[in-house]
C-alpha positions as YAML, in Angstrom:
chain: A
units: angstrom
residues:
- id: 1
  name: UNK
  ca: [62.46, -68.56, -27.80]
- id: 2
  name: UNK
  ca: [64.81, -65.17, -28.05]
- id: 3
  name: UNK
  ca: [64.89, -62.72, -25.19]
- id: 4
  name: UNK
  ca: [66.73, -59.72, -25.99]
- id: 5
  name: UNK
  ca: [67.46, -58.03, -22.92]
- id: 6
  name: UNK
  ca: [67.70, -54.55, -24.48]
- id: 7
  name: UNK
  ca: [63.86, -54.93, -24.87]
- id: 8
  name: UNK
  ca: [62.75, -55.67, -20.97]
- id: 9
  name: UNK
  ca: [62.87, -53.36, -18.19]
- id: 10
  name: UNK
  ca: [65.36, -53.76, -15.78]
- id: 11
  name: UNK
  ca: [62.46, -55.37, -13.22]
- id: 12
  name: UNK
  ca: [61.64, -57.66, -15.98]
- id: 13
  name: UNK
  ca: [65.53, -59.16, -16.55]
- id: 14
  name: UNK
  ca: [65.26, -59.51, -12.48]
- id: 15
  name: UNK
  ca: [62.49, -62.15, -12.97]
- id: 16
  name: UNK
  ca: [63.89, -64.02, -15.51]
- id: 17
  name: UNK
  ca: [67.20, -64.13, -13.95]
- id: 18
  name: UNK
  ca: [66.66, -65.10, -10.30]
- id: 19
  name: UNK
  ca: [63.70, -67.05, -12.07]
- id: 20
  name: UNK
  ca: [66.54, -69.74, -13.81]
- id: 21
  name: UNK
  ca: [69.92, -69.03, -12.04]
- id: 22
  name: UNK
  ca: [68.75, -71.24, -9.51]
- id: 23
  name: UNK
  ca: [69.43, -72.54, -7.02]
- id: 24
  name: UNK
  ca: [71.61, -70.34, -5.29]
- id: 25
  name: UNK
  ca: [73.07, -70.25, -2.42]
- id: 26
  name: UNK
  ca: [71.89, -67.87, 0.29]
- id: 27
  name: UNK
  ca: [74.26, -65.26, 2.65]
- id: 28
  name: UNK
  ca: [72.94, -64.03, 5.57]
- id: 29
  name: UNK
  ca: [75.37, -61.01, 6.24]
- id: 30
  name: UNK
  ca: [75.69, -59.24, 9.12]
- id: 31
  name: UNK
  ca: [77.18, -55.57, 9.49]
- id: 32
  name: UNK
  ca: [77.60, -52.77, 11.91]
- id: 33
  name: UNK
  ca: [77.43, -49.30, 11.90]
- id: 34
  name: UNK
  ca: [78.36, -46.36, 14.98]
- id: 35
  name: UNK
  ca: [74.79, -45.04, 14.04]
- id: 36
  name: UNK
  ca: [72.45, -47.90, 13.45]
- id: 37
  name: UNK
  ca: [74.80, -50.83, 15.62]
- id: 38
  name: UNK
  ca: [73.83, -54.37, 14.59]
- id: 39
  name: UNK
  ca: [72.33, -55.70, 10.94]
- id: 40
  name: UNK
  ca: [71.34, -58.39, 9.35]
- id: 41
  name: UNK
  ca: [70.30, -59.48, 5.75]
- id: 42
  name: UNK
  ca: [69.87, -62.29, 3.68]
- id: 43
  name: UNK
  ca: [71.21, -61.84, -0.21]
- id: 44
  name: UNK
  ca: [70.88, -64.59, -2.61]
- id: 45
  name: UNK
  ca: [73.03, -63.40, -5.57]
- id: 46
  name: UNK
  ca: [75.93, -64.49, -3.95]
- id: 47
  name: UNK
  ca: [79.20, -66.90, -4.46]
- id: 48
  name: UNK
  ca: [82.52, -67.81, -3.95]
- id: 49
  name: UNK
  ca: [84.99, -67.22, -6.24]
- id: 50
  name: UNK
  ca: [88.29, -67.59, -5.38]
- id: 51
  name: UNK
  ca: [90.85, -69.07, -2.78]
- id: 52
  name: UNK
  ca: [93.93, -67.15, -3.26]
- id: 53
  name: UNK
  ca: [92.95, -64.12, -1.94]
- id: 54
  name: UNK
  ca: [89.59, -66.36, -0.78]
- id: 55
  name: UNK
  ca: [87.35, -64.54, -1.87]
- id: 56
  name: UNK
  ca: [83.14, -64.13, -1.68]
- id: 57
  name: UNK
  ca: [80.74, -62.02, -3.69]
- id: 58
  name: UNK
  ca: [77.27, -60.58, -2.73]
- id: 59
  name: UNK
  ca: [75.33, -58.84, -5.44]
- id: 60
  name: UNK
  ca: [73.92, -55.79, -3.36]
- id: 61
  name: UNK
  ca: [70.40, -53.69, -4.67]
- id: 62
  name: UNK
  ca: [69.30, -50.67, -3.59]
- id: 63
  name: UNK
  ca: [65.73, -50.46, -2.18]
- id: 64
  name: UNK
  ca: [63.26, -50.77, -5.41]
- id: 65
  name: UNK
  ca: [61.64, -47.85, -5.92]
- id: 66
  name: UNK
  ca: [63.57, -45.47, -3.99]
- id: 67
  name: UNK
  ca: [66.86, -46.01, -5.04]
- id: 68
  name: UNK
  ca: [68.11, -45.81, -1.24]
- id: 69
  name: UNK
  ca: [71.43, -47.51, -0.42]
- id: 70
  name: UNK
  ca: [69.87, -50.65, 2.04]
- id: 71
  name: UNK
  ca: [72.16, -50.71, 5.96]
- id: 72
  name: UNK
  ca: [74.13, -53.68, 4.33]
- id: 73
  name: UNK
  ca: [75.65, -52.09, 1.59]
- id: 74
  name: UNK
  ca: [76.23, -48.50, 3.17]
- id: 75
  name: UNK
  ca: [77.83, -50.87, 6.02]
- id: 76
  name: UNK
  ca: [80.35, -52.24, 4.17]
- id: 77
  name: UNK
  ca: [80.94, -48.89, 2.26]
- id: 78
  name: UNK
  ca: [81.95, -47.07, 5.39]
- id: 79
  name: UNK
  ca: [83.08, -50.09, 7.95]
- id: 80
  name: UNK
  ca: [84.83, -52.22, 5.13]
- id: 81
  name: UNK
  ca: [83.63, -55.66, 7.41]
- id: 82
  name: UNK
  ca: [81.38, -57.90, 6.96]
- id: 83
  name: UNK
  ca: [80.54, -61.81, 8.00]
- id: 84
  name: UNK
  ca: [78.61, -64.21, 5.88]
- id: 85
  name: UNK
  ca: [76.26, -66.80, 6.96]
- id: 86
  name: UNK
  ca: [75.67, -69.99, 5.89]
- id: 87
  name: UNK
  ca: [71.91, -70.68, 6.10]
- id: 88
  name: UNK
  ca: [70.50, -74.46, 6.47]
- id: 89
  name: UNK
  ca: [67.39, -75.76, 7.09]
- id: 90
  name: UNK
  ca: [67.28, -74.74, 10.98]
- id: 91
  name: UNK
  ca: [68.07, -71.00, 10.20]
- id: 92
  name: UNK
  ca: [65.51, -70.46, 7.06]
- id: 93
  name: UNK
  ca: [62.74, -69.10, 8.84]
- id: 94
  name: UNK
  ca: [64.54, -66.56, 11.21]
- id: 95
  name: UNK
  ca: [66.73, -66.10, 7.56]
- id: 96
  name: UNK
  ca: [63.43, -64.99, 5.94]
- id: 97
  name: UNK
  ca: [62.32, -62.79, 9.01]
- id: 98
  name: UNK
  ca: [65.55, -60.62, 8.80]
- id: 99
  name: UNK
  ca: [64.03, -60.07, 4.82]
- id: 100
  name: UNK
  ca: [61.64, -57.81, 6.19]
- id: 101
  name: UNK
  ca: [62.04, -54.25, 5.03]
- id: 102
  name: UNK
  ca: [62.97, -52.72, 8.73]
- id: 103
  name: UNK
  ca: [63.42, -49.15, 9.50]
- id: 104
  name: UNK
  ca: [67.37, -48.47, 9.82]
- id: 105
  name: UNK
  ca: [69.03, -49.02, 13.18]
- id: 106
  name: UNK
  ca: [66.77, -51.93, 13.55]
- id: 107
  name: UNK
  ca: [69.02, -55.49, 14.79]
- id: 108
  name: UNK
  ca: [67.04, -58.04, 12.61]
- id: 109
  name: UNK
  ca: [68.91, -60.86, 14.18]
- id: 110
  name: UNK
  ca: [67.22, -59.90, 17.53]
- id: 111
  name: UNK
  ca: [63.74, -59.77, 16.01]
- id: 112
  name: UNK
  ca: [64.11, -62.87, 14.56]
- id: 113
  name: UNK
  ca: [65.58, -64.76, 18.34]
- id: 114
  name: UNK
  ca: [69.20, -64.93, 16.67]
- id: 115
  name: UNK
  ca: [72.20, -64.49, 19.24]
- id: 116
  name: UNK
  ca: [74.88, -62.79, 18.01]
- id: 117
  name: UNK
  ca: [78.38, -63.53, 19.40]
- id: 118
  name: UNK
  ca: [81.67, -61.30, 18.85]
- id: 119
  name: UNK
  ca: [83.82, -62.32, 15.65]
- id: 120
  name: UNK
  ca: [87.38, -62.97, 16.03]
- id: 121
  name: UNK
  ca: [88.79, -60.59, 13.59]
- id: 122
  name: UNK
  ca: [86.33, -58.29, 12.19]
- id: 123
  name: UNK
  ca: [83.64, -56.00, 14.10]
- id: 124
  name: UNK
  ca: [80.14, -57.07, 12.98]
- id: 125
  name: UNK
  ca: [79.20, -59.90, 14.96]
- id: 126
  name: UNK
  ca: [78.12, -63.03, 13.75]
- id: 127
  name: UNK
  ca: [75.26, -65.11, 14.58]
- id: 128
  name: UNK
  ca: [76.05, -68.50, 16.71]
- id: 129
  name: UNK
  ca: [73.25, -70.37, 14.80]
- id: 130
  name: UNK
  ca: [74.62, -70.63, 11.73]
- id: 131
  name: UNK
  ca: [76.70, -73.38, 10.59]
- id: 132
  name: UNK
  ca: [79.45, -71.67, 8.90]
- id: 133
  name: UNK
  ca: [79.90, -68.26, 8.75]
- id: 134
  name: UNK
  ca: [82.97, -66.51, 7.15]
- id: 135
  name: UNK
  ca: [85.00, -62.86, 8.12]
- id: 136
  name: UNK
  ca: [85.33, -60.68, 5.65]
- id: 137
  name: UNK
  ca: [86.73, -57.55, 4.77]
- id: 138
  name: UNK
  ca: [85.76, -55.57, 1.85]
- id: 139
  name: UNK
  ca: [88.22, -56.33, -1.17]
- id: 140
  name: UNK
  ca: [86.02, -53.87, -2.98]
- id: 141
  name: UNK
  ca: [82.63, -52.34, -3.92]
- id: 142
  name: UNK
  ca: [81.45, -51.80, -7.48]
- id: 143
  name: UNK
  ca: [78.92, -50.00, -8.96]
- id: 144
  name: UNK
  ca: [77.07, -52.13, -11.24]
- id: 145
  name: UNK
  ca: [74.50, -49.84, -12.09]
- id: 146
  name: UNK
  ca: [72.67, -47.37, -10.14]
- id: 147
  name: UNK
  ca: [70.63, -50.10, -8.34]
- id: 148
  name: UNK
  ca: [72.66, -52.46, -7.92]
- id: 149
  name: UNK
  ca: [76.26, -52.89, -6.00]
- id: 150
  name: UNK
  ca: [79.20, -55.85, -6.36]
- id: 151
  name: UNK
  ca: [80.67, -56.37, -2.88]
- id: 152
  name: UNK
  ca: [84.22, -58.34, -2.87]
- id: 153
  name: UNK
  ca: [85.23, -59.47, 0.36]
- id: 154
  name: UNK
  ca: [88.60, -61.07, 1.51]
- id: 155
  name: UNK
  ca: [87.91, -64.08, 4.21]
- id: 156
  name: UNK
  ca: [89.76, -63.66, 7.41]
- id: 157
  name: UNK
  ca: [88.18, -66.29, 8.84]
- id: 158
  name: UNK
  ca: [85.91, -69.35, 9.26]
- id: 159
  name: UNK
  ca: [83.74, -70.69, 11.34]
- id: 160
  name: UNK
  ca: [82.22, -73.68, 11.64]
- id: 161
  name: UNK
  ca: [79.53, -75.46, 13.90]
- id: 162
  name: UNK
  ca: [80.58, -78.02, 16.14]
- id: 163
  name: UNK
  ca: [80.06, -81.71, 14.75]
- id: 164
  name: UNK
  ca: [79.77, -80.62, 11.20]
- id: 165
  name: UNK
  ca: [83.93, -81.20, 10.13]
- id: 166
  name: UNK
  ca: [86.41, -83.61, 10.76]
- id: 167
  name: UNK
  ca: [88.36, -81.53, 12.55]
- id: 168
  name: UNK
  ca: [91.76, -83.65, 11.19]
- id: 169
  name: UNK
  ca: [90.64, -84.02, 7.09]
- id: 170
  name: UNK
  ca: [88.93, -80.59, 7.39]
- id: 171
  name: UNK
  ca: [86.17, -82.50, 5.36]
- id: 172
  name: UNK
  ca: [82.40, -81.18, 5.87]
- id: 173
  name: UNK
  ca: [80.00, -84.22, 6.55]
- id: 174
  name: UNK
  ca: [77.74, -83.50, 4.03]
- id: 175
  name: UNK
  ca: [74.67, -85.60, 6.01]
- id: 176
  name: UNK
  ca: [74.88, -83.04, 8.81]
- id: 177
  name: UNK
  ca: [75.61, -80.13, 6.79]
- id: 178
  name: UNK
  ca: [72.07, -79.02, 4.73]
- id: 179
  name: UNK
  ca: [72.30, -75.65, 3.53]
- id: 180
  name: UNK
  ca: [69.32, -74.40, 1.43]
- id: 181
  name: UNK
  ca: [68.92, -72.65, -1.81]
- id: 182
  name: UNK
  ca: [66.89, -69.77, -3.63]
- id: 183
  name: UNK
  ca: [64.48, -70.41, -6.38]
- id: 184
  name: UNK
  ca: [61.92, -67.98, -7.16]
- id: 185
  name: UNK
  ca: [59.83, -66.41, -5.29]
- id: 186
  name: UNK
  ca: [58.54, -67.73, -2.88]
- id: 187
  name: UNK
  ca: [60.81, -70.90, -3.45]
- id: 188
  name: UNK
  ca: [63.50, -72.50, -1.90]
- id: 189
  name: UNK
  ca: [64.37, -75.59, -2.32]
- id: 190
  name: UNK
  ca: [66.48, -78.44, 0.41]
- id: 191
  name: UNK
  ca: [69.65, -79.92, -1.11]
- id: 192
  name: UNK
  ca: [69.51, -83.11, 1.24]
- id: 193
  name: UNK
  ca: [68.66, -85.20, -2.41]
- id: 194
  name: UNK
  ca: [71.91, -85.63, -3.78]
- id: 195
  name: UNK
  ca: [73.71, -87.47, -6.80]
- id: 196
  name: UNK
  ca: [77.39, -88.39, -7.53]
- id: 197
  name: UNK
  ca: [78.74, -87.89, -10.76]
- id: 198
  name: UNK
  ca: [82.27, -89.27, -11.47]
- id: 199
  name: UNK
  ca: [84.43, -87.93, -13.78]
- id: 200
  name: UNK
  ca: [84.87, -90.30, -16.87]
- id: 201
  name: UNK
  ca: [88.48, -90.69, -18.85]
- id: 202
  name: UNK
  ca: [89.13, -88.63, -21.47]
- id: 203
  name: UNK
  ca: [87.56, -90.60, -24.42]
- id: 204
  name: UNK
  ca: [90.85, -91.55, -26.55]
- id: 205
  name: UNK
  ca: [93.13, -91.18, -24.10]
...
């Protein structure tokens, strides 16, 4: 079967999109602003994708239906800072709480019991619950369409729970660490069921 994009509305490409790009990892971002003070969301169209500058992405939409900028992206727009979260298994349901459509200036991490604890190099501050969570500053914010925002952030910094890395190989133990994913709505899915692939010789070679 074709799909020609050109022929679906834009709510339509959403579906199939978030419905097969999957799974994806999930950011739980906090920001600040002077008027509205502490913020937190989770995004799911969001990567890495690149180590020198290190760099994240977060794919950034506007409220559906109104168009209005969400806290998030008018955060990073006028503060320039942000910190990503990591989210695992013990963090999903306050993760999904801070989802909730909330009027601005409300602190979604204190709805949903999350502490918040100063950063080390950026203003936002991040939430001690997660298992890694990662400065930023804004590297830069494009307009993808008039919905929909790419925010490029530098990391400053990392952080990383206690227990989870070998503090001397800087390796992750991957038993300890289990972040979750995004499927489609309302799906997520564990990533504790794992499989090694090892890469072969080049035939011929």
């Amino acid at each position: 079967m074709r799909i020609d994009f050109a022929d679906l509305a834009p709510a339509q490409r959403y579906r199939l999109l978030a419905a097969t790009v999957t799974p994806r990892p999930i950011a739980l971002v906090s920001t600040w602003s002077a008027h509205g003070g502490d913020n937190a969301a989770p995004y799911s169209f969001f990567n890495v994708m690149g180590e020198d500058p290190p760099a994240l992405v977060l794919g950034l939409e506007a409220t559906r239906g109104t168009g209005t900028l969400k806290d998030t992206t008018i955060n990073i727009r006028d503060q320039g800072e942000f910190v990503v979260h990591m989210v695992d298994e013990p963090l999903a349901d306050a993760m999904n709480l801070c989802a909730l459509p909330f009027p601005p200036g409300t602190s979604e991490a204190a709805l949903a019991g999350l502490a918040l604890v100063p950063s080390s190099l950026v203003r936002p501050r991040r939430i001690a619950a997660a298992p890694v969570a990662f400065e930023c500053e804004r590297l830069d914010l494009l307009p993808l369409g008039p919905n929909r925002f790419i925010a490029v952030g530098k990391v400053l910094a990392m952080h990383v729970r206690d227990g989870l890395m070998d503090p001397a190989t800087q390796r992750i133990d991957t038993d300890l660490y289990q972040p979750v994913g995004r499927l489609c709505t309302p799906f997520y899915t564990r990533t504790r069921d794992r499989f090694a692939l090892e890469v072969p010789p080049l035939p011929g070679a």
